[in-house]
Biopython code that builds the backbone (N, CA, C, O; Angstrom):
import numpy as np
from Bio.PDB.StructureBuilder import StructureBuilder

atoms = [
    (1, "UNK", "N", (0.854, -1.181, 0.000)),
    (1, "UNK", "CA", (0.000, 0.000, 0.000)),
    (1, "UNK", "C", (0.895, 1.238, 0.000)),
    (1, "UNK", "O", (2.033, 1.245, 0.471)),
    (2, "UNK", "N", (0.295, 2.275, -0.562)),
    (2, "UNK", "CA", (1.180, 3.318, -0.777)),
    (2, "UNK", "C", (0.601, 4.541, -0.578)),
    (2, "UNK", "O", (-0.150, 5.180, -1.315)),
    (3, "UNK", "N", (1.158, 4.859, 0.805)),
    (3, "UNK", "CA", (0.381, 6.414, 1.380)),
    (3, "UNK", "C", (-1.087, 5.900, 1.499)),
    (3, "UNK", "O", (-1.939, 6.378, 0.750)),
    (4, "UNK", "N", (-1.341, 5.160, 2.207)),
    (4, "UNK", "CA", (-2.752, 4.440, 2.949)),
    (4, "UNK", "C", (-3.850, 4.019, 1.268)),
    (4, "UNK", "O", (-5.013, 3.649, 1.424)),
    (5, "UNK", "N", (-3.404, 4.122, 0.189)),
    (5, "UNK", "CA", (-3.839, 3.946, -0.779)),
    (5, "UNK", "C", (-4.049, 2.332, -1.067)),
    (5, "UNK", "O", (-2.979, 1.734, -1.186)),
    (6, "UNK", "N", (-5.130, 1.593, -1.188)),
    (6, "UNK", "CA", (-5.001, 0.111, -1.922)),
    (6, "UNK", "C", (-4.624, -0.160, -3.055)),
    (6, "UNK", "O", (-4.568, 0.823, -3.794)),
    (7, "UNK", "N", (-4.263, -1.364, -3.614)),
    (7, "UNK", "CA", (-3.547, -1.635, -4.485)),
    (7, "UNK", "C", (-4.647, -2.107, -5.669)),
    (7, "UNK", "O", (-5.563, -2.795, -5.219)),
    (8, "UNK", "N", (-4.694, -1.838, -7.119)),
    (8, "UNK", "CA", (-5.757, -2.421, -7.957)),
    (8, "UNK", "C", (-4.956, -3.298, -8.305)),
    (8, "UNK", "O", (-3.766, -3.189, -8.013)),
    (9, "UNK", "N", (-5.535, -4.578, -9.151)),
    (9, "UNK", "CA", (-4.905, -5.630, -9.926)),
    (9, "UNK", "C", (-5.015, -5.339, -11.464)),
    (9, "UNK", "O", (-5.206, -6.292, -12.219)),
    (10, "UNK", "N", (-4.902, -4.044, -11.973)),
    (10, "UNK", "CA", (-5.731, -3.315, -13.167)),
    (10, "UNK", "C", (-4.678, -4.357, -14.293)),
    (10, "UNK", "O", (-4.970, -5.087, -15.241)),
    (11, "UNK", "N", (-3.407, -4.001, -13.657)),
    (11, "UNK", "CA", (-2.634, -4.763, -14.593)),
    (11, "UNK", "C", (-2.785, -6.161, -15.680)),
    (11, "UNK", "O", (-2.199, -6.499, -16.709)),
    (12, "UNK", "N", (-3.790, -6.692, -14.928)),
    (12, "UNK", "CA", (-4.471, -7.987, -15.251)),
    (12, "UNK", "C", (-5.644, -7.725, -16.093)),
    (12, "UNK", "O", (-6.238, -8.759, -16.399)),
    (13, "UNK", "N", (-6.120, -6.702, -16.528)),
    (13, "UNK", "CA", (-6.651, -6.020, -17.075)),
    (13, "UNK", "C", (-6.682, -6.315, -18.515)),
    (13, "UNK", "O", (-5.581, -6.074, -19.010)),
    (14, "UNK", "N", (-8.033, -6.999, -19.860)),
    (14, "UNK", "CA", (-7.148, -6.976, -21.337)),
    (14, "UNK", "C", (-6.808, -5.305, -21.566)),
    (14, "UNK", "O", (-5.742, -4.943, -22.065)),
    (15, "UNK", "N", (-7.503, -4.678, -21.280)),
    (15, "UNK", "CA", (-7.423, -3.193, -21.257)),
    (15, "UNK", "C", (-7.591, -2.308, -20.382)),
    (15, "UNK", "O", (-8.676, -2.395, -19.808)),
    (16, "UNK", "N", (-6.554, -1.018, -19.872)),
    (16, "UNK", "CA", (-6.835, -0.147, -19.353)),
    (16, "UNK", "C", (-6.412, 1.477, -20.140)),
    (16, "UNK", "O", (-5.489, 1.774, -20.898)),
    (17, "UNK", "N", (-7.761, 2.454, -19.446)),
    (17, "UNK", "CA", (-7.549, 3.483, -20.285)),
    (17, "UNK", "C", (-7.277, 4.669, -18.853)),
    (17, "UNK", "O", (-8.027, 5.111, -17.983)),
    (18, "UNK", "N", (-6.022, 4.834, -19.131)),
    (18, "UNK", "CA", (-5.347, 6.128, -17.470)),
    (18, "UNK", "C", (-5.777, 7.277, -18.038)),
    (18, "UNK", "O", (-5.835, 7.287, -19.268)),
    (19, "UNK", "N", (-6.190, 8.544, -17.261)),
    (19, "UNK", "CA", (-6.578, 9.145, -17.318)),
    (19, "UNK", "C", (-5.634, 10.410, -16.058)),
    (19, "UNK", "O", (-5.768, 10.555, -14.843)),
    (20, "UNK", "N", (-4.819, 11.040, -16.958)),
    (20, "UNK", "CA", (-3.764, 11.747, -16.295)),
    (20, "UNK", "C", (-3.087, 12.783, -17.071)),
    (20, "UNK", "O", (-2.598, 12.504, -18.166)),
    (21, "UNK", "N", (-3.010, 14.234, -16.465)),
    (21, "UNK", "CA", (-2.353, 15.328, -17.141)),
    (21, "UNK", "C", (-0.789, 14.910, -17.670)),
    (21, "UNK", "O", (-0.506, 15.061, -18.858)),
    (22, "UNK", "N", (-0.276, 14.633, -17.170)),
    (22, "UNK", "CA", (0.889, 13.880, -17.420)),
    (22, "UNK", "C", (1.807, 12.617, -17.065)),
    (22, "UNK", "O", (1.148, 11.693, -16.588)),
    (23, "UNK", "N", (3.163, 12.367, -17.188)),
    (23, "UNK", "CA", (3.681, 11.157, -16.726)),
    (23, "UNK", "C", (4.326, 11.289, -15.611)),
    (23, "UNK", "O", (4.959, 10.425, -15.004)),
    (24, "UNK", "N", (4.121, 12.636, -15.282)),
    (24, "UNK", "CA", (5.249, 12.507, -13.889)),
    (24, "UNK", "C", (4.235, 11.521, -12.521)),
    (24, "UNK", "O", (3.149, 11.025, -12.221)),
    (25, "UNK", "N", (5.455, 11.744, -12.163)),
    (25, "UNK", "CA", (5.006, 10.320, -10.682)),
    (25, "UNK", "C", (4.141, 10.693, -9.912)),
    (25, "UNK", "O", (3.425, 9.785, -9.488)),
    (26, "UNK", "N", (3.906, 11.781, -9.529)),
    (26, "UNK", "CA", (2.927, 12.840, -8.839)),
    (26, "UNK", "C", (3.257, 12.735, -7.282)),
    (26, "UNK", "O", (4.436, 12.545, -6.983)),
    (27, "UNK", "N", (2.310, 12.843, -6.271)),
    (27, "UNK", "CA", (2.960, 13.441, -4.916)),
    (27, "UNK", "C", (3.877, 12.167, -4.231)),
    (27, "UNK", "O", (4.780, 12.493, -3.461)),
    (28, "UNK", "N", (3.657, 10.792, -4.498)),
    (28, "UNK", "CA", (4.275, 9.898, -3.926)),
    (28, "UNK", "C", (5.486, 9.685, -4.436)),
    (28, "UNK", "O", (6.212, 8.818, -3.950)),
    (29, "UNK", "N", (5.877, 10.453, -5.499)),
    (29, "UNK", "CA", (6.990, 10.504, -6.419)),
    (29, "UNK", "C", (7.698, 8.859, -6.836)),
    (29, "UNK", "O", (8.901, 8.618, -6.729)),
    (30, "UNK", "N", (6.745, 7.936, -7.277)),
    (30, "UNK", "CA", (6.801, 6.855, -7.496)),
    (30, "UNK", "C", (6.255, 6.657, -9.031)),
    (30, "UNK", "O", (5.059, 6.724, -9.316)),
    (31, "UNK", "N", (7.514, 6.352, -10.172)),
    (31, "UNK", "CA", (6.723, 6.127, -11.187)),
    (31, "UNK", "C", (5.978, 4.955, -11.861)),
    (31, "UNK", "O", (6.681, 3.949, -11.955)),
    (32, "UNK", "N", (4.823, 4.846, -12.316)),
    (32, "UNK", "CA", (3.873, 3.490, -12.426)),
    (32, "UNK", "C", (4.032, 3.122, -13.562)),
    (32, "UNK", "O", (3.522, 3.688, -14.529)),
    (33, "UNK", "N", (4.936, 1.885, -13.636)),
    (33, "UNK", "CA", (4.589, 0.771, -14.195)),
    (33, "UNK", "C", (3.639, 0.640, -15.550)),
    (33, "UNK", "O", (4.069, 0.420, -16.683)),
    (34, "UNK", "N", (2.133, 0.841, -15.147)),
    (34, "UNK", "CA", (1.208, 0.545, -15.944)),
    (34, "UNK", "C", (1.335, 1.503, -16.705)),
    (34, "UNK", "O", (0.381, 1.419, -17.477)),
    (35, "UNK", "N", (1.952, 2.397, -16.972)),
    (35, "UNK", "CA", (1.588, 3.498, -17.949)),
    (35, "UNK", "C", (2.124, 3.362, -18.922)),
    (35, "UNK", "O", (1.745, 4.043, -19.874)),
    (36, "UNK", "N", (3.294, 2.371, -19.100)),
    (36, "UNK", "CA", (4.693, 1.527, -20.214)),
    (36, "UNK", "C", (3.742, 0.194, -20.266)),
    (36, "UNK", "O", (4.426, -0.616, -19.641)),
    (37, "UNK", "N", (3.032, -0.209, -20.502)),
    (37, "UNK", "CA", (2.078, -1.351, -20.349)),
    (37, "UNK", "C", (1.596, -1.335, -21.619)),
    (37, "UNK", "O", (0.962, -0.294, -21.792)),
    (38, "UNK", "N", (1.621, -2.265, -22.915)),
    (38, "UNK", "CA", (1.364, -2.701, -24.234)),
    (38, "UNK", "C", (-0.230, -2.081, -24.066)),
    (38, "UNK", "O", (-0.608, -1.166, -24.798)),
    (39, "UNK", "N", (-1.216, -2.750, -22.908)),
    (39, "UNK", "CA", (-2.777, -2.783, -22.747)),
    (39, "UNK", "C", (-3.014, -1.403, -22.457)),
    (39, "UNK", "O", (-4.052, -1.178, -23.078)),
    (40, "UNK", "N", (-2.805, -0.751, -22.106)),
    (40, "UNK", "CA", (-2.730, 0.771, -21.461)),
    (40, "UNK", "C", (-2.645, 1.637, -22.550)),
    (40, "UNK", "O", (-1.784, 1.665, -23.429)),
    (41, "UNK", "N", (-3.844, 2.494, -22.369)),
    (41, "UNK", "CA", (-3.915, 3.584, -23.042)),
    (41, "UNK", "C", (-4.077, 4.678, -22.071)),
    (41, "UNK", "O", (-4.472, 4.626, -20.906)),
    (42, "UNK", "N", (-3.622, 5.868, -22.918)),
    (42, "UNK", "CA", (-3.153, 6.862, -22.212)),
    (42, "UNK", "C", (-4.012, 7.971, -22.499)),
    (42, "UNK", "O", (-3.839, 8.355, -23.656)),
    (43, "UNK", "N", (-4.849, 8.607, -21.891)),
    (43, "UNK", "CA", (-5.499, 9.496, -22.121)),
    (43, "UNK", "C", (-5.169, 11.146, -21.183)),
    (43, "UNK", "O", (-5.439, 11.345, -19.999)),
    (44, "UNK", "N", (-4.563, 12.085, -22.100)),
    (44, "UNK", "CA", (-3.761, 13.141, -21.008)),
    (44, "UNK", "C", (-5.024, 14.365, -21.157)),
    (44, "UNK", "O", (-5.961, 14.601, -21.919)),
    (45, "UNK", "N", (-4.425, 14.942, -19.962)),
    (45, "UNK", "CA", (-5.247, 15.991, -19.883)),
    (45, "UNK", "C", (-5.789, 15.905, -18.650)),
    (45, "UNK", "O", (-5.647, 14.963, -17.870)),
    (46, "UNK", "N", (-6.675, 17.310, -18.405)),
    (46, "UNK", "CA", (-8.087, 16.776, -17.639)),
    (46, "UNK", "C", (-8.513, 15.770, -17.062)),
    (46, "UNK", "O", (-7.551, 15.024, -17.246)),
    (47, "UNK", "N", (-9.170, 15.235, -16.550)),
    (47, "UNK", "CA", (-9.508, 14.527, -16.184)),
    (47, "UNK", "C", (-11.375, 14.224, -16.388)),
    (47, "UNK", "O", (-12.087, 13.410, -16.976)),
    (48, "UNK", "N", (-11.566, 15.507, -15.450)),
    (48, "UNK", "CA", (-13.069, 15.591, -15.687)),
    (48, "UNK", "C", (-12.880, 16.651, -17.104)),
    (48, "UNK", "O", (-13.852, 16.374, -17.807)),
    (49, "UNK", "N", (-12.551, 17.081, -17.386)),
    (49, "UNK", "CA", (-13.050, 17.779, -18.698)),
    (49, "UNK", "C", (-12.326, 17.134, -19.800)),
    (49, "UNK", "O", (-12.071, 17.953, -20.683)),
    (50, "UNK", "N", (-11.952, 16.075, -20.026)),
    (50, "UNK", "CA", (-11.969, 14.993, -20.854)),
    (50, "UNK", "C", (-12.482, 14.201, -20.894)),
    (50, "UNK", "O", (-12.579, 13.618, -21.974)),
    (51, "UNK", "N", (-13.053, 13.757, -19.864)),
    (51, "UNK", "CA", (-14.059, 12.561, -19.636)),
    (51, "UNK", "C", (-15.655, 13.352, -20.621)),
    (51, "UNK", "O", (-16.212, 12.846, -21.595)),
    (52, "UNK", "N", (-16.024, 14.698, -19.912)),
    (52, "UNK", "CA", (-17.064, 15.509, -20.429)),
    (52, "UNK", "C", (-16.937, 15.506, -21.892)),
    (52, "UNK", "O", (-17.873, 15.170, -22.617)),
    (53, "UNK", "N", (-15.821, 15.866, -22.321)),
    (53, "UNK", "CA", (-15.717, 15.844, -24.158)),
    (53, "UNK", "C", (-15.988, 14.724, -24.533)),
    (53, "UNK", "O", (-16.766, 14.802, -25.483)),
    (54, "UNK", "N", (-15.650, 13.296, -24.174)),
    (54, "UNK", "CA", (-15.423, 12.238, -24.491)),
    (54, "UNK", "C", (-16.739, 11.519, -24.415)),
    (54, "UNK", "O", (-17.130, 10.557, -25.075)),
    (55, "UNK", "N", (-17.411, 12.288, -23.339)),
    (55, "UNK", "CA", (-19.167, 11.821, -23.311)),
    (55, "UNK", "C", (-19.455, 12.295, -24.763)),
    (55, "UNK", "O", (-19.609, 11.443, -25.639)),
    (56, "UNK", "N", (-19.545, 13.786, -25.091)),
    (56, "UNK", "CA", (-19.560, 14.964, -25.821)),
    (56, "UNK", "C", (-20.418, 14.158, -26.817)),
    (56, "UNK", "O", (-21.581, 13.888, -27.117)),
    (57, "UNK", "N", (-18.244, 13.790, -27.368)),
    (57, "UNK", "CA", (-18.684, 13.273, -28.586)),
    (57, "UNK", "C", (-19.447, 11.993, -28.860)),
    (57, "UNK", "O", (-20.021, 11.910, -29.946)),
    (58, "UNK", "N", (-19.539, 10.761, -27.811)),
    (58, "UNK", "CA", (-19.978, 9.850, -28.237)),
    (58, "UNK", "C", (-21.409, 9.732, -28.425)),
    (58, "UNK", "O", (-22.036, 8.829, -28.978)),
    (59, "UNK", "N", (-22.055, 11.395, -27.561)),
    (59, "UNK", "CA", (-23.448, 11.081, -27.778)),
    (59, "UNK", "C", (-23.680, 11.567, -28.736)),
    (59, "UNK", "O", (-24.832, 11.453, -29.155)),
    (60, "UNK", "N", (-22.706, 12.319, -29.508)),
    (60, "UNK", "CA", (-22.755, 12.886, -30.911)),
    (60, "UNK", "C", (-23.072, 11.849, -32.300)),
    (60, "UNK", "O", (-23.737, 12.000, -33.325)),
    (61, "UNK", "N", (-22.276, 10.798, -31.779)),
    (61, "UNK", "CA", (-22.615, 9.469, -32.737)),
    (61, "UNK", "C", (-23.498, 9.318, -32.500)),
    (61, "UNK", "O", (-23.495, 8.227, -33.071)),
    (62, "UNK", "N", (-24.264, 9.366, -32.201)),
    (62, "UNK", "CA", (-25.691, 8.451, -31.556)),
    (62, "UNK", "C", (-26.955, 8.747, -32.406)),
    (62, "UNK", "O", (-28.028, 8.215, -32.122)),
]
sb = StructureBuilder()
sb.init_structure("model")
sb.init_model(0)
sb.init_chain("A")
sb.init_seg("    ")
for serial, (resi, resn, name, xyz) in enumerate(atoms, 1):
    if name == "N":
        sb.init_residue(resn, " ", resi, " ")
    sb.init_atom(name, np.array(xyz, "f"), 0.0, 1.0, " ", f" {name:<3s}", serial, name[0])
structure = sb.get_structure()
């Protein structure tokens, strides 16, 4: 555990999509693994106002 934080098993994951302004390690100054991960996609930015666009557009397909 890291800084009272639990651990996910995301890694095991066929896919994960991170959701992060950038690659730095952030306050625990520990860099993750999963983000160099083949399954891992990387989505930068925002967080909530990428998620909001990303609704945006899909209800745009619709």
């Amino acid at each position: 555990i890291i800084a009272g934080m639990p651990i996910l098993d995301v890694d095991q994951a066929r896919r994960v999509i991170v959701m992060k302004r950038s690659l730095s390690p952030g306050f625990a100054g520990i860099d993750n693994d999963l983000f160099y991960m083949d399954h891992t996609l990387m989505f930068f930015g925002d967080a909530k106002e990428s998620m909001s666009d990303l609704v945006r557009e899909v209800r745009e397909l619709a």
